[in-house]
Backbone as JSON, one array per atom type, in Angstrom:
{
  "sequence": "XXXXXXXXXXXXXXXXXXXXXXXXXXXXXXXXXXXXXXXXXXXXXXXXXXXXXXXXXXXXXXXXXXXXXXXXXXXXXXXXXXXXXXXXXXXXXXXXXXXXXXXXXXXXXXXXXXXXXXXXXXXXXXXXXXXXXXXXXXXXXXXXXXXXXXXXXXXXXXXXXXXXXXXXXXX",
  "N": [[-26.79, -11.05, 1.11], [-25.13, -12.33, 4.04], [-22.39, -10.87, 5.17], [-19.42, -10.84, 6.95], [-18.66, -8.69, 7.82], [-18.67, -4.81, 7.76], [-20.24, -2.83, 5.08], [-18.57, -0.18, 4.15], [-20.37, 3.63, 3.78], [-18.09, 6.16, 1.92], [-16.54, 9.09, 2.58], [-17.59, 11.63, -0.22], [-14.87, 12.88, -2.06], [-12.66, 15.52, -3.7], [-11.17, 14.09, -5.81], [-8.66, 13.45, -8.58], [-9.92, 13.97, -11.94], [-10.77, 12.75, -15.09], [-9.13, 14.04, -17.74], [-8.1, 15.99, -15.87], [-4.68, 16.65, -14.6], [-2.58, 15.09, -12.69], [-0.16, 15.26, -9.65], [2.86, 15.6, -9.38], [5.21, 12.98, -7.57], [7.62, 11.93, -5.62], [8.68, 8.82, -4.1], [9.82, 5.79, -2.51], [10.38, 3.09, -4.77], [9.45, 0.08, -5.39], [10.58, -3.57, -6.42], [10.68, -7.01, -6.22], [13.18, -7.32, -5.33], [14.5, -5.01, -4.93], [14.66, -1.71, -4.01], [13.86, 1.7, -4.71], [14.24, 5.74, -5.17], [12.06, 6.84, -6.86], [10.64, 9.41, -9.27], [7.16, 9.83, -10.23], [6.88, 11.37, -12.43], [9.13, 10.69, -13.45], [8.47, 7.92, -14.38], [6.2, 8.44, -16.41], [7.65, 9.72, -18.12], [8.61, 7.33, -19.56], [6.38, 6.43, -20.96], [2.78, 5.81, -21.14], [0.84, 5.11, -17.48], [-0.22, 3.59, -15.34], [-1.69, 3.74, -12.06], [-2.7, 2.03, -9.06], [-3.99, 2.65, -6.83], [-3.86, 0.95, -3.19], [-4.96, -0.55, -0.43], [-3.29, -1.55, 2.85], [-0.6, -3.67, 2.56], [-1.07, -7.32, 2.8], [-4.13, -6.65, 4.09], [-7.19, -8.14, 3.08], [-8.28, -6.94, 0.75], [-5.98, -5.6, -0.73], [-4.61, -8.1, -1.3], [-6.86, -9.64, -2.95], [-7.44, -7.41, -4.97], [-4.71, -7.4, -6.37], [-4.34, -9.97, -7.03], [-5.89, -10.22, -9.07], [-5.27, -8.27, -10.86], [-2.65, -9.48, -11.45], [-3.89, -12.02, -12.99], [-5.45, -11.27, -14.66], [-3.11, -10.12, -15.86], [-2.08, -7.57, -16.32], [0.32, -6.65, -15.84], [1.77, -7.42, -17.63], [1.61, -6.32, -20.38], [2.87, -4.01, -23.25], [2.25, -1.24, -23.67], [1.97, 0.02, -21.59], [2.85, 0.88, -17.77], [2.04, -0.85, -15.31], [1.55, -0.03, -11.67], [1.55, -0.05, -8.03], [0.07, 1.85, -5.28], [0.7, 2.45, -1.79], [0.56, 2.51, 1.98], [2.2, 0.77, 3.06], [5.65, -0.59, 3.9], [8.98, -0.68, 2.13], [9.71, -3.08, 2.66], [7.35, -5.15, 3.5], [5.39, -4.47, 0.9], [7.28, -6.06, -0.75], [7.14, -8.25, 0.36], [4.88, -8.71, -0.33], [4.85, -8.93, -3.3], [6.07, -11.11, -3.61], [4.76, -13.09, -2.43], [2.59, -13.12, -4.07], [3.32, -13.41, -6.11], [3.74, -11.58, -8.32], [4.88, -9.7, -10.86], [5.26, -6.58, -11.03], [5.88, -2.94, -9.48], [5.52, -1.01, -7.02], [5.04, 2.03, -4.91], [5.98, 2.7, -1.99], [4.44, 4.61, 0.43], [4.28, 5.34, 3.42], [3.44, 7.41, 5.37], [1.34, 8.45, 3.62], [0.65, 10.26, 2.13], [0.56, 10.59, -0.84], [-2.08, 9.89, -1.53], [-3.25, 11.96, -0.15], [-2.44, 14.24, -1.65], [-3.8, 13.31, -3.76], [-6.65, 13.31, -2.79], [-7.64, 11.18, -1.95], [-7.92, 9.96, 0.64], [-8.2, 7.39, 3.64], [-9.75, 7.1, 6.17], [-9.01, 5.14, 9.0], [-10.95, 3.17, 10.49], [-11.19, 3.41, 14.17], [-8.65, 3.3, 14.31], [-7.05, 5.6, 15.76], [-6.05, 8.95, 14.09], [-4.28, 7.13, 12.02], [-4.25, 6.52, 8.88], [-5.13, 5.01, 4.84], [-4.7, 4.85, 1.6], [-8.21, 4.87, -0.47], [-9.0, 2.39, -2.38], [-8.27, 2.56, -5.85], [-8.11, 4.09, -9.12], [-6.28, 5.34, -11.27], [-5.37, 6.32, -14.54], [-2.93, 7.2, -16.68], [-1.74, 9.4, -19.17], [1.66, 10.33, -21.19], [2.07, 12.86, -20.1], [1.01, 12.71, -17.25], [-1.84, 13.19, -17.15], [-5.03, 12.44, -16.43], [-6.72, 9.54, -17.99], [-8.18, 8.04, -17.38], [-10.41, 7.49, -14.34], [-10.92, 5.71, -11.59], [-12.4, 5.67, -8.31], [-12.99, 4.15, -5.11], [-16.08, 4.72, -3.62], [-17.32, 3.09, -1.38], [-16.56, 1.14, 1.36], [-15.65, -2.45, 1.42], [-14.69, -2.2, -1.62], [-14.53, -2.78, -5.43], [-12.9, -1.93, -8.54], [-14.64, -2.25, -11.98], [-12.85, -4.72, -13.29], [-12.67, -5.5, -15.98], [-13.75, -3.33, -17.5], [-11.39, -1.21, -16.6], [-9.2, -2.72, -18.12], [-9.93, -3.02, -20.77], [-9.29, -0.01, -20.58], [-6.21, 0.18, -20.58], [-5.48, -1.42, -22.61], [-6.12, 0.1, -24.58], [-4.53, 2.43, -24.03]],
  "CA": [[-25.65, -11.83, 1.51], [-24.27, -11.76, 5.48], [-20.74, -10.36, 5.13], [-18.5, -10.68, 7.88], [-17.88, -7.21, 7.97], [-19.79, -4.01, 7.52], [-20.01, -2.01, 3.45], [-18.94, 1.53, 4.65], [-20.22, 4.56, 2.79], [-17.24, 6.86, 2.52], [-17.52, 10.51, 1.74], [-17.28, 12.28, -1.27], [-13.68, 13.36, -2.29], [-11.96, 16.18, -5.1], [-10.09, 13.34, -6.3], [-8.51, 14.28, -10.31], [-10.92, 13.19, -13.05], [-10.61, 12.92, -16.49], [-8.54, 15.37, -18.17], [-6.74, 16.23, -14.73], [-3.13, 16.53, -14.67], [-2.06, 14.83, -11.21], [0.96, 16.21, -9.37], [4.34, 14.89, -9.47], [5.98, 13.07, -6.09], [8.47, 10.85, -5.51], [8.66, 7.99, -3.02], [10.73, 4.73, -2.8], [9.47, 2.31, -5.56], [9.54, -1.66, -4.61], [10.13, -4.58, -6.6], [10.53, -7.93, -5.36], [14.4, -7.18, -5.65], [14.9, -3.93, -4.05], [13.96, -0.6, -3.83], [15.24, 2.81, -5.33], [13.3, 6.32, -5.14], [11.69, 7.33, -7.73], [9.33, 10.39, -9.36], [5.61, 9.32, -10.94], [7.27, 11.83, -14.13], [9.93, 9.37, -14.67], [7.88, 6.84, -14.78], [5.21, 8.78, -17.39], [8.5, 9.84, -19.4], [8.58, 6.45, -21.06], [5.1, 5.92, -21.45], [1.53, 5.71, -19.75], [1.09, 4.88, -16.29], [-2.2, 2.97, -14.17], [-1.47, 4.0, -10.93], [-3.38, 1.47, -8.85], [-4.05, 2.68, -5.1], [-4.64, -0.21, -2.53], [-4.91, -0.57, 1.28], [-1.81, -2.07, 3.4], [-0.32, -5.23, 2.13], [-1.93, -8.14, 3.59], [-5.57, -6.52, 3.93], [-7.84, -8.96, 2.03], [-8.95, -5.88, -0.49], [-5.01, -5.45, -0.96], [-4.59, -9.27, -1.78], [-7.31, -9.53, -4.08], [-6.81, -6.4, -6.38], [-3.22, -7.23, -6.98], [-4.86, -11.31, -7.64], [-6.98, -10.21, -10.16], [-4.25, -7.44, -11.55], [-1.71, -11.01, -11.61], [-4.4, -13.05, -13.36], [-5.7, -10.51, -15.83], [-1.98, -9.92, -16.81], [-1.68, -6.26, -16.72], [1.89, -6.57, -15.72], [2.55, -7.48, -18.53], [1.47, -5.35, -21.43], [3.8, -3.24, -23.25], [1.59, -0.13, -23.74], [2.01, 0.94, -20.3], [3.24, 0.39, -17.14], [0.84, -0.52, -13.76], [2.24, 0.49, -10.57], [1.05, 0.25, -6.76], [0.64, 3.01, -4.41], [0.18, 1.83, -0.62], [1.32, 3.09, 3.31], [2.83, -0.43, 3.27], [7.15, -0.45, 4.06], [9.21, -1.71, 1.22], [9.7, -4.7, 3.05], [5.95, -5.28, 3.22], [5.59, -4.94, -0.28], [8.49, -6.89, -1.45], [6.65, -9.74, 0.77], [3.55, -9.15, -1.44], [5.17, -9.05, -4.48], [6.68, -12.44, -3.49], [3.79, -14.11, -2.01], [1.22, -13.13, -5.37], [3.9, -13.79, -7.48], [3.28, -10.13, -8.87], [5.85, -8.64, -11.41], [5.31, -4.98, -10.74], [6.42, -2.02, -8.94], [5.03, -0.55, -5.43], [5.0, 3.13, -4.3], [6.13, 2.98, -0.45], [3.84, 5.73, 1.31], [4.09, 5.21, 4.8], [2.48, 8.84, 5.39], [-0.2, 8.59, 2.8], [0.6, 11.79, 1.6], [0.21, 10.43, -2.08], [-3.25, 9.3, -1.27], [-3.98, 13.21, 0.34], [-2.36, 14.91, -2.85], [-4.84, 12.9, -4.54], [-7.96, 13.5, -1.92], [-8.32, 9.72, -1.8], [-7.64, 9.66, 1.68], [-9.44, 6.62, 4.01], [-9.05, 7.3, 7.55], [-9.22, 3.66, 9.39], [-12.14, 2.75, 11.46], [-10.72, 2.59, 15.04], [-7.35, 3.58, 14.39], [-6.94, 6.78, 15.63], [-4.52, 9.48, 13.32], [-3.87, 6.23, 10.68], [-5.02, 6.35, 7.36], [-4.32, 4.65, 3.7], [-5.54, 5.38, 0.22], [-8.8, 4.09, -0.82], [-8.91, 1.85, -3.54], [-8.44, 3.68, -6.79], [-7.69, 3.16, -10.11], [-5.72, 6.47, -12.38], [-4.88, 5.95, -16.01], [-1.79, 8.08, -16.95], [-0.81, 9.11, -20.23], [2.69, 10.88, -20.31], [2.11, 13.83, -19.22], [0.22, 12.76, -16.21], [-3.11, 13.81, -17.65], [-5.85, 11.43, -16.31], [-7.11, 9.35, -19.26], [-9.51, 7.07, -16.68], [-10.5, 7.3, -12.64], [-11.67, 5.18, -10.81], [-12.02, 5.92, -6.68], [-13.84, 3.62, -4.51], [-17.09, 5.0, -2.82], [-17.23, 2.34, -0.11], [-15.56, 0.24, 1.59], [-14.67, -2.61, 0.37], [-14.91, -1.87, -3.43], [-13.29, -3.09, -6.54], [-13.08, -1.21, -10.14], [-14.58, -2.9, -13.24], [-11.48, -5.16, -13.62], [-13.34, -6.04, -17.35], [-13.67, -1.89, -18.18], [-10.19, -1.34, -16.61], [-8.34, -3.56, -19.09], [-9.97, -1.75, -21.67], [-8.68, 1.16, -21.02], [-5.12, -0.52, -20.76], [-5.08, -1.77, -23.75], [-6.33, 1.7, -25.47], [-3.41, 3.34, -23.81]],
  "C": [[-25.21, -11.36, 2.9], [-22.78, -12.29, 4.84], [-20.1, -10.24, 6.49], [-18.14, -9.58, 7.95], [-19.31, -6.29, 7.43], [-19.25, -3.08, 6.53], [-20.32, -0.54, 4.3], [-19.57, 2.41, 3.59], [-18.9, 5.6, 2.7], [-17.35, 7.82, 1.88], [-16.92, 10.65, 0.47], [-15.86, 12.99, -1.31], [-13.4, 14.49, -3.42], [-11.13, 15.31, -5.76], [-9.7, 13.97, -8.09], [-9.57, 13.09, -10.89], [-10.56, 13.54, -14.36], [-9.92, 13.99, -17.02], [-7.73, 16.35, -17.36], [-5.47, 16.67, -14.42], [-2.77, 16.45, -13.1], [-0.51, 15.27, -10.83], [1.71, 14.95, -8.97], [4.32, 14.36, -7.83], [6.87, 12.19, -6.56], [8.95, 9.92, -3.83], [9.75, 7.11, -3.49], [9.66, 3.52, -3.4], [10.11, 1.08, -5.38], [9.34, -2.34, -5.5], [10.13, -6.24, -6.01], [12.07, -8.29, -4.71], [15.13, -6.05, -4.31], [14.14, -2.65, -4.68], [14.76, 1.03, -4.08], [13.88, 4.31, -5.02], [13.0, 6.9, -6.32], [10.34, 8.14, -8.06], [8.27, 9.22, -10.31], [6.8, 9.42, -12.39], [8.49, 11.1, -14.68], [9.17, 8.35, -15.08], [7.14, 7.15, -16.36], [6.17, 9.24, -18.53], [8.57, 8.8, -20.43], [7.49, 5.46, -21.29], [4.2, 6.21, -20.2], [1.55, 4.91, -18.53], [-0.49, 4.4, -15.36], [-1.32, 2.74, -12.84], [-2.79, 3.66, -10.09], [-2.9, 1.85, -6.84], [-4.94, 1.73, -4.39], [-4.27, -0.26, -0.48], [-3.66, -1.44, 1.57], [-2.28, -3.35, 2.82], [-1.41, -5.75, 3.64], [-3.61, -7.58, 3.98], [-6.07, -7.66, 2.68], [-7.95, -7.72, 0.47], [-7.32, -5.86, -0.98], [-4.28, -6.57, -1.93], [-5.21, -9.6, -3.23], [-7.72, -8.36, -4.95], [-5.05, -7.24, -7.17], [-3.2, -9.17, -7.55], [-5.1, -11.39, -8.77], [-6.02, -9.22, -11.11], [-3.39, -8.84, -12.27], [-2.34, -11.7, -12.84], [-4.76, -12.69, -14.36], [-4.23, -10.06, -17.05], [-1.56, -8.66, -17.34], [-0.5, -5.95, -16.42], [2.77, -6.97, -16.37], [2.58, -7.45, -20.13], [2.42, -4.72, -21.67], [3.46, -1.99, -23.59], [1.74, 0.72, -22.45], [2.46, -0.38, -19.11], [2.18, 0.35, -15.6], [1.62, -0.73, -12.53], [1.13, 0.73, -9.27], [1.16, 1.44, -5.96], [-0.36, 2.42, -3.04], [0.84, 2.43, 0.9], [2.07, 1.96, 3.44], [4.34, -0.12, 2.92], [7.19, -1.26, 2.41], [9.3, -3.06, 1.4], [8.15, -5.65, 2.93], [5.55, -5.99, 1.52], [6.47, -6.09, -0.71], [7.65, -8.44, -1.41], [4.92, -9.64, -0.27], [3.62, -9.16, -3.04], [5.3, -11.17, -4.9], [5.56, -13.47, -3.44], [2.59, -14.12, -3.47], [1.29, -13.8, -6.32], [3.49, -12.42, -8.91], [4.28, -9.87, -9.48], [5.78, -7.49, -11.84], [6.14, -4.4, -9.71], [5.23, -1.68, -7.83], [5.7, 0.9, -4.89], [4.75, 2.24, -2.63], [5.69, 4.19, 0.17], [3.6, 5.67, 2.5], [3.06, 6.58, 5.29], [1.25, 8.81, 4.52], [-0.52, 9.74, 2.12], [0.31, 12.02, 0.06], [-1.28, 10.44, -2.21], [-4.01, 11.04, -0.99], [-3.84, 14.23, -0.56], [-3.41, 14.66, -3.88], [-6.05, 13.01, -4.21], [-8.39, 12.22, -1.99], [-8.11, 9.1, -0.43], [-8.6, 8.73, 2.5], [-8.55, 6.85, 5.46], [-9.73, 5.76, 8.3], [-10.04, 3.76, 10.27], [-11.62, 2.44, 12.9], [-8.95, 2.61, 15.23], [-6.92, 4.95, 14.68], [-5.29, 7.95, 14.81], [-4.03, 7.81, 12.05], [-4.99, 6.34, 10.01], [-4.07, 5.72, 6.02], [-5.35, 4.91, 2.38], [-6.93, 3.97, 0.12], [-8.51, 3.74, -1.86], [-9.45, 2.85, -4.68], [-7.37, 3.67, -7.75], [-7.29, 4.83, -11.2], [-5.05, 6.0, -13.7], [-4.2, 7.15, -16.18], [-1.45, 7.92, -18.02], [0.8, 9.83, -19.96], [3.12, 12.49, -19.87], [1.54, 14.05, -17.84], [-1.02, 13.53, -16.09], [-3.67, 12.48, -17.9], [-6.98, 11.1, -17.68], [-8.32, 8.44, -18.63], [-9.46, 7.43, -15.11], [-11.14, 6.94, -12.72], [-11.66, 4.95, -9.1], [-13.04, 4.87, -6.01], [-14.96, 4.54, -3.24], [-17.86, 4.31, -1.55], [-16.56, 2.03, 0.18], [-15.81, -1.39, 2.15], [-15.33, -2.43, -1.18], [-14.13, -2.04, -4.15], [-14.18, -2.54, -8.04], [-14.5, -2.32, -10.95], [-13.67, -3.12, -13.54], [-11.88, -4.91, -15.51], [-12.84, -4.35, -17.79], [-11.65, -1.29, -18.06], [-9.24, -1.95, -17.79], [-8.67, -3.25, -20.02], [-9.04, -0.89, -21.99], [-6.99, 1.08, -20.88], [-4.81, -1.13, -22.0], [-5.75, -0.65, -25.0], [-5.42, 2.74, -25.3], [-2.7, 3.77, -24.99]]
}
């Protein structure tokens, strides 16, 4: 297939795997409403957590994850809760909440520092000093003890939406 674009390889990471326990932060969390700050461990206090890392709003890869998240309907299970993490402002978000028609939540990481706690760091092609998380897919039960990863090894790359939802509804 010619792709308008070129399939990076990107390196190998420590990202957490299975059995893990990822580390707490707290950012400002976005819905289409407004925006408040909040830790991961509140979130994992009242239940599991799929912490779905995606490149800045508006990127195509950004668009369609959070399409196929929309369409599959993981926003609206009651086993757990799925949550964005992106360098994208709340305002940003808000506008991609709006435009998807998405009813979730959005980690605001302007720094990317979530993304480097996690070693999922993607440094931009051409952008010198900017970077945003690669695509990457954490299953949280509530202790923040990884129950699934999934990190992207190129770029662009998308999970097993199909296996994903699985493990969403095994939460």
């Amino acid at each position: 297939m010619d792709l308008p674009f070129d399939v990076v390889d990107l390196p190998d990471t420590d990202h957490p795997e299975e059995g893990d326990r990822v580390p707490d932060f707290e950012r400002p969390l976005v819905n289409d409403e407004y925006w408040e700050d909040v830790s991961l461990s509140e979130l994992t206090d009242d239940g599991p957590v799929v912490l779905v890392f995606h490149p800045m709003d508006g990127a195509f890869p950004a668009t369609y994850i959070w399409n196929e998240i929309r369409d599959r309907g993981w926003t609206e299970v009651d086993n757990c809760e799925v949550v964005g993490v992106s360098i994208s402002t709340p305002y940003e978000h808000e506008t991609l909440l709006d435009e998807r028609g998405v009813d979730a939540r959005l980690y605001s990481d302007p720094a990317n520092g979530v993304a480097e706690q996690f070693d999922i760091v993607n440094d931009l092609d051409g952008m010198s000093g900017i970077s945003e998380p690669r695509p990457a897919i954490f299953a949280l039960d509530e202790e923040r003890v990884v129950q699934y990863a999934w990190v992207a090894d190129e770029w662009p790359d998308f999970p097993d939406y199909d296996e994903v939802g699985d493990v969403i509804e095994g939460l």
